[in-house]
C-alpha positions in Angstrom: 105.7 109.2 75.1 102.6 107.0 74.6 102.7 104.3 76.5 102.2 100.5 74.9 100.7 97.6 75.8 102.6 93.9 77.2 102.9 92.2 74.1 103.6 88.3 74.5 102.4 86.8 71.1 106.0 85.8 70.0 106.4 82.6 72.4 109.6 81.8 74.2 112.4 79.2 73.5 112.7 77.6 76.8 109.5 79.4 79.0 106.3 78.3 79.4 103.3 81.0 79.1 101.7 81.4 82.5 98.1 80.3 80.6 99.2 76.8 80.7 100.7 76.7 84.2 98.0 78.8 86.5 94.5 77.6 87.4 91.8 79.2 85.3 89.3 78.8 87.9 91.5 80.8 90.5 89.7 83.9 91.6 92.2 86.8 90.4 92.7 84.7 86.9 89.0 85.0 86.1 88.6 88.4 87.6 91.9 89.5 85.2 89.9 87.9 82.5 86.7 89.9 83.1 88.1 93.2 84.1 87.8 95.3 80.3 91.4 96.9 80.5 90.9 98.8 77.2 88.0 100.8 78.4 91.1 102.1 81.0 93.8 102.7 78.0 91.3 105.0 76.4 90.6 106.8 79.3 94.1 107.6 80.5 95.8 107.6 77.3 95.2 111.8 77.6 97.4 111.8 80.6 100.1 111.4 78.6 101.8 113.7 75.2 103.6 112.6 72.3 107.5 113.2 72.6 110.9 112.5 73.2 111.1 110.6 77.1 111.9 106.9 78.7 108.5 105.0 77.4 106.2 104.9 80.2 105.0 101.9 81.8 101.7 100.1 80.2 98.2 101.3 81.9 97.0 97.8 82.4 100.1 96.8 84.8 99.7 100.7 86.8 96.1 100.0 87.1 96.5 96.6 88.1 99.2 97.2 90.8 97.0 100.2 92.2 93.6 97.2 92.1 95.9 94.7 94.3 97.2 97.4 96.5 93.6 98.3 97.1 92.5 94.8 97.7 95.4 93.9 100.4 95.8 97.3 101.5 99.4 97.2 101.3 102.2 99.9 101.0 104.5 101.0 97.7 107.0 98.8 98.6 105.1 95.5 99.8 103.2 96.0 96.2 105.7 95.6 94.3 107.9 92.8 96.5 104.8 90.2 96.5 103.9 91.5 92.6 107.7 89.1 91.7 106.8 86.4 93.8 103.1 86.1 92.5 102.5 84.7 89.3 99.0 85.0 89.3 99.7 89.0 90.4 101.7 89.0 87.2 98.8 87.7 84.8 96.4 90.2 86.2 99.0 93.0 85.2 98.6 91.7 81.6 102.2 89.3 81.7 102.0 85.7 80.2 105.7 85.2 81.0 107.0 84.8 84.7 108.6 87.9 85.2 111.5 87.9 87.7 112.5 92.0 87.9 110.9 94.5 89.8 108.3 96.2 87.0 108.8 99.6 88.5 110.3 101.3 91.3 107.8 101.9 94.3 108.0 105.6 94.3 106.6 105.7 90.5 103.2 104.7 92.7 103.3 108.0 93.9 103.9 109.9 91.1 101.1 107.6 88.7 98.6 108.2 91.7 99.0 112.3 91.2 98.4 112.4 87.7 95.4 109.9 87.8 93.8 112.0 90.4 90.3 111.8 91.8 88.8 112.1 88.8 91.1 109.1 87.6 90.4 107.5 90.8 86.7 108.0 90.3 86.7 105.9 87.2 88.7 103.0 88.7 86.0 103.1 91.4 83.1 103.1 88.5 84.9 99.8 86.9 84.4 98.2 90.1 80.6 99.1 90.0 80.2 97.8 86.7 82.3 94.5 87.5 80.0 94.0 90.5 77.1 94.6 88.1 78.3 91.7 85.7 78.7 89.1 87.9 75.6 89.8 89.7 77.4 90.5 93.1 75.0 93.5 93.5 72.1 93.8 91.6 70.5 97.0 89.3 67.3 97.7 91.9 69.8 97.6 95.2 71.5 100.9 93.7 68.3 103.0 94.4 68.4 101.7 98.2 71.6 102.9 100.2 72.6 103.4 103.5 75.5 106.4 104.3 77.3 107.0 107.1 80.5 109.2 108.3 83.3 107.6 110.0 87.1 109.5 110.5 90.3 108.3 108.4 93.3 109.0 110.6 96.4 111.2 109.0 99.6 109.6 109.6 100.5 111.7 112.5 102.5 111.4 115.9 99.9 112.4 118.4 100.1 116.4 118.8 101.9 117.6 122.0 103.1 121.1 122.3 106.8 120.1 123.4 106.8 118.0 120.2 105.9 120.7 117.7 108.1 123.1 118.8 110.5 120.9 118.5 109.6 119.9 115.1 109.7 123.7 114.3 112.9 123.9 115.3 113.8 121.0 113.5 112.4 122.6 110.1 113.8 126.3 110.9 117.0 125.0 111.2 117.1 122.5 108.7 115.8 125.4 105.8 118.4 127.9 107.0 121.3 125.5 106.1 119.7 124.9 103.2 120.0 128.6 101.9 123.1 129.4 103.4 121.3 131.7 106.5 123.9 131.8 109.6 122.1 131.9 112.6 123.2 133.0 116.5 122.2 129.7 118.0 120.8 126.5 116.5 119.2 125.2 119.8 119.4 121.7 118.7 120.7 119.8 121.9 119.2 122.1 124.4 115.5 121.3 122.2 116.0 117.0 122.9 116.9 117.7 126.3 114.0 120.0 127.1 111.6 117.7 125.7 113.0 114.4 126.8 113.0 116.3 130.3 109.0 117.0 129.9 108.2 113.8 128.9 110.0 112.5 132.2 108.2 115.1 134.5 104.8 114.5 132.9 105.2 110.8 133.4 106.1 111.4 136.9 102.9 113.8 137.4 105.5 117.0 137.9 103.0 119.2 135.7 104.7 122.3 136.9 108.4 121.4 136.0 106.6 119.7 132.5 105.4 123.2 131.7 108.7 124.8 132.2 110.8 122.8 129.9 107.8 123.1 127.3 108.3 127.2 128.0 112.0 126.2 127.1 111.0 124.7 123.9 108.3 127.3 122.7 111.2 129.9 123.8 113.4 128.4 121.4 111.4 128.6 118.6 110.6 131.6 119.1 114.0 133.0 118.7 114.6 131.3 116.1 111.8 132.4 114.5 112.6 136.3 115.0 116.4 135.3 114.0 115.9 134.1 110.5 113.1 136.7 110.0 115.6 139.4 110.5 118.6 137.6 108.5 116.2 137.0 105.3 114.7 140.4 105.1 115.3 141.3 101.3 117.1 138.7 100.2 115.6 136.6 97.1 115.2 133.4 98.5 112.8 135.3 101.2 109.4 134.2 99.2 110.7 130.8 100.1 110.5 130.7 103.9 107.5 132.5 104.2 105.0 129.2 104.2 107.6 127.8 106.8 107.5 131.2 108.9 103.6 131.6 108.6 103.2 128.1 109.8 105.7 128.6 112.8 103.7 131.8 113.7 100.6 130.0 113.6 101.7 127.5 116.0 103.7 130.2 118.7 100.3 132.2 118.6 97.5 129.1 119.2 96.0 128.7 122.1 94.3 126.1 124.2 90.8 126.9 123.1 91.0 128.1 119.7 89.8 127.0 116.3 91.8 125.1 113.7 94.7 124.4 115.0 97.7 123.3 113.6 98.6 119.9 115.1 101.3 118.8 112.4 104.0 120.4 110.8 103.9 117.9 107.7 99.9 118.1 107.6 98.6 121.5 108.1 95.7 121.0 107.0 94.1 118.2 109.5 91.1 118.5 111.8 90.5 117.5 115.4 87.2 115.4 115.4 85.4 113.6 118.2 83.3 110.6 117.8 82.0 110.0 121.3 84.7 107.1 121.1 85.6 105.2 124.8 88.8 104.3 123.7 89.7 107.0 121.5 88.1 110.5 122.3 89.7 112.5 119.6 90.8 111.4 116.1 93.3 114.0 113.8 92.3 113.4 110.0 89.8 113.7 107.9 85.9 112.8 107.5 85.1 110.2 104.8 81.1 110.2 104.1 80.3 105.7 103.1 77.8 105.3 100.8 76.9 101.5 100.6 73.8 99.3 98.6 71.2 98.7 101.5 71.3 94.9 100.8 74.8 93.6 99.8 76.9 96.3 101.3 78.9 97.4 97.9 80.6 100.9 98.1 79.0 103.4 96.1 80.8 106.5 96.8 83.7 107.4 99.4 84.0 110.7 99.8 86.2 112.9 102.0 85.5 115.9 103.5 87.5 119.3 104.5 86.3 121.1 107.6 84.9 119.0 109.6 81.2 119.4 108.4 78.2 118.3 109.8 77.1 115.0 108.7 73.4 116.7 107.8 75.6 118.9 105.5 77.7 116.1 103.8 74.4 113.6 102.9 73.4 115.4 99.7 76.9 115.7 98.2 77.5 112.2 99.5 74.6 111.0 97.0 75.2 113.1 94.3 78.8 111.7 94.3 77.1 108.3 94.3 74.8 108.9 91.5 77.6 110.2 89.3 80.0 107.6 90.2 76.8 105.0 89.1 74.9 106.7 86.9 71.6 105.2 88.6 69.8 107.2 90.6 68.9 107.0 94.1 65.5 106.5 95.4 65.7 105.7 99.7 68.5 106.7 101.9 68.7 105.2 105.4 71.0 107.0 108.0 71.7 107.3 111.7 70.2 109.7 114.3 73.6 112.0 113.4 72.0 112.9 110.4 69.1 114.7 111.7 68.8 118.7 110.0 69.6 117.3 107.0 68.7 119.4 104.0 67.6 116.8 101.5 64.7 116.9 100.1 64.8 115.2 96.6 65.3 111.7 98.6 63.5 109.3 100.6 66.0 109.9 103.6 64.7 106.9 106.8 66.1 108.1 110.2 65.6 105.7 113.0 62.9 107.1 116.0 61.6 110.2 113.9 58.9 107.6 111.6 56.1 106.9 113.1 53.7 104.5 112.2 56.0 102.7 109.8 55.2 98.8 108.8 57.2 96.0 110.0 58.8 95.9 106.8 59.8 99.1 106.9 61.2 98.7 110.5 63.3 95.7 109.3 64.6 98.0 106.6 65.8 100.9 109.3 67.7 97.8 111.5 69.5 96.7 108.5 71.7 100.8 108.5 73.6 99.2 111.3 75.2 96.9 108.3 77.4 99.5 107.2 79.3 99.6 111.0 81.0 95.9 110.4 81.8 96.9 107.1 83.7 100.7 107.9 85.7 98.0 110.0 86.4 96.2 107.2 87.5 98.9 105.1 90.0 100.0 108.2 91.6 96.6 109.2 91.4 94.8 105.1 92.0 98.5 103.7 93.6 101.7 103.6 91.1 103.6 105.6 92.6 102.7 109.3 95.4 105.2 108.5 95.9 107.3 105.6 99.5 107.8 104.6 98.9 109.8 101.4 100.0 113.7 101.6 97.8 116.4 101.5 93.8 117.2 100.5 94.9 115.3 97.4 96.3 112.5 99.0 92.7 112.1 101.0 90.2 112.0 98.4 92.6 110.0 96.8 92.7 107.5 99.6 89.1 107.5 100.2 88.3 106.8 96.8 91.0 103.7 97.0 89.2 102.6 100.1 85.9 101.9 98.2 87.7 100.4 95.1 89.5 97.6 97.6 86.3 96.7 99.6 84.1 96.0 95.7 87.0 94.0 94.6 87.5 91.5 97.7 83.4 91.4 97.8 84.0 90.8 93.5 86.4 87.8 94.4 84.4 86.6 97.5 81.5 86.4 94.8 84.1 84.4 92.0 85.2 81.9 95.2 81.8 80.8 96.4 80.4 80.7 92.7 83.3 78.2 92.1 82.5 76.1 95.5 78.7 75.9 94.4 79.5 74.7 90.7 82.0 72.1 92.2 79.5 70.8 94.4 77.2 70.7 92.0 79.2 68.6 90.0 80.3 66.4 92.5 76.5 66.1 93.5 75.6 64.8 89.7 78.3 62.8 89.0 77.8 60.9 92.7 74.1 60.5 91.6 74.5 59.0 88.4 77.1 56.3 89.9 74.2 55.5 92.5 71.5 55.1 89.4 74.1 52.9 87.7 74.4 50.5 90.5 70.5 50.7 90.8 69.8 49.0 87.5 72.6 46.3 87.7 
């Protein structure tokens, strides 16, 4: 069905409308008030066919809960718990009536987050732009002066230990064969949390021999269990089913130290070992998100994510084609780190500190300023969704990414709205002081 939009022009008997009650100079009441939520209803009204069905839930309040999930960087379920007890939450969501019901379960996040998609994503993040735009929070010319940079968004993963994967293959084995019925010899499920608590406690100990053995055990297990089901399922119907499971399981048994792409999670095959020269953290599992920000007030043009593990050289001219698309303005300078050197564009002005000689002071003040973008990427982790991405699959990070860069425009939209407020207050204050002073002059 099509979904329709919160409808409150019939007043209430004994309720007030939330107009009269809220404070129209609070910062998410004018930024509700700015935001042009039909220009979103025409854009995802496609998603959705004519038909028999439970009517769906109206676009502004989806779009709005995804905005102040963004903004906080909070989960499904702390969403939609503070969306009750915050009226002003409710009034950007499009309600004029205090609402005092959850609006939708947490897990329809999940499922409205799939079917928007990156491209859906894209044009939330492109809103944000434009809202930036309007309130003068970034100005036209800073769009054709950027600075990128690559940082690493973390998959929600246990840290990868041998013991614990074979375990967790176990785990999964076991857990699909009861599923479909599939007896098996031995289920190995005791001996499995006793030979890995046992390697934890030798490891701890620095017993690196006995460690090995019980992590042997494990791998052993699996193994078995592995070569079990394979021979139980062979020409059965439901065999097209464990196959991923199996293929994954053999991947794992037949890794070694030193090879390339590695599994290191069960739930999140696809995630990448990457190094960033880090003190405190030498290796990072997830996924490399290319930044691009305006060189002078730091708003997030594009947030990409990348498969692979490339070479930052190799992500810098998809990063700023991403950017101009997402803008539609295009980019003129680009000012990057010394990581970024081998880079193949040549259609942009691209500033690399120590490779420019000769450059003027202005220019050299220009190159300092790429370190802005370091306080910010902190920002995005600690304010954001970037520190740890708990979203599922390649999907889930683009999707993520993209989020990341809609939450940091919006908090710089209402930092913008706050101080604009203070200033005008001020202001008044300052005018109406000054004509009490110039009355008591000419008495």
């Amino acid at each position: 069905m099509i979904p329709s939009k919160t409808n409150h022009s019939q007043g209430r008997l004994f309720q007030q409308r939330l107009t009269e009650q809220l404070n129209p100079n609070h910062k998410l009441y004018r930024l509700a008030n700015m935001i042009d939520w039909d220009s979103f209803e025409k854009s995802f009204s496609s998603l959705y066919k004519k038909g028999p069905g439970q009517p769906p839930k109206p676009i502004r309040l989806m779009v709005g809960l995804i905005m102040l999930q963004s903004i906080h960087g909070f989960s499904d379920e702390e969403v939609i718990f503070s969306w009750v007890e915050n009226p002003y939450w409710q009034y950007f969501c499009g309600y004029d009536y205090l609402q005092w019901d959850f609006p939708i379960d947490p897990s329809s996040m999940t499922r409205w987050r799939n079917r928007l998609g990156k491209e859906g994503m894209e044009t939330i993040l492109t809103a944000t732009i434009n809202l930036a735009l309007e309130t003068k929070t970034v100005k036209k010319q800073s769009l054709k002066k950027v600075i990128v940079d690559t940082t690493v968004m973390p998959k929600n993963i246990a840290y990868p230990i041998d013991a614990r994967l074979y375990a967790k293959g176990c785990e999964k084995v076991v857990k699909m064969a009861k599923k479909y019925g599939v007896p098996l010899r031995q289920t190995y499920t005791q001996l499995t949390k006793r030979a890995v608590r046992k390697r934890g406690q030798y490891a701890h100990a620095r017993q690196m021999k006995r460690a090995k053995r019980e992590e042997r055990k494990v791998k052993t297990f699996l193994r078995r269990l592995e070569s079990d089901v394979r021979r139980k399922i062979k020409g059965k119907t439901f065999e097209k089913d464990f196959m991923p499971l199996l293929e994954m399981v053999n991947r794992l048994l037949n890794q070694k130290r030193g090879d390339k792409n590695k599994l290191y999670s069960l739930h999140e095959p696809d995630i990448e070992c990457i190094s960033k020269g880090k003190a405190h953290k030498k290796y990072e599992f997830g996924k490399k998100v290319s930044i691009v920000i305006s060189h002078k007030e730091g708003l997030c043009l594009s947030s990409q994510a990348f498969h692979g593990n490339p070479y930052d050289g190799h992500t810098l001219e998809t990063s700023l084609e991403h950017a101009e698309r997402i803008t539609k303005h295009e980019i003129r300078e680009v000012y990057v780190d010394r990581g970024y050197r081998g880079h193949e564009e040549k259609n942009k002005k691209v500033f690399i500190p120590g490779q420019k000689k000769g450059l003027s002071l202005w220019f050299k003040k220009q190159l300092k300023r790429r370190q802005a973008i370091e306080p910010l990427i902190g920002h995005m982790k600690q304010e954001g969704k970037l520190g740890r991405n708990y979203l599922k699959g390649k999907l889930g990070d683009e999707i993520n990414a993209l989020l990341t860069g809609t939450g940091h425009n919006l908090r710089m939209i209402l930092r913008k709205l706050r101080i604009f407020f203070i200033q005008f207050c001020g202001k008044l204050i300052f005018c109406y002081r000054t004509k009490i002073f110039l009355k008591s002059i000419k008495i």
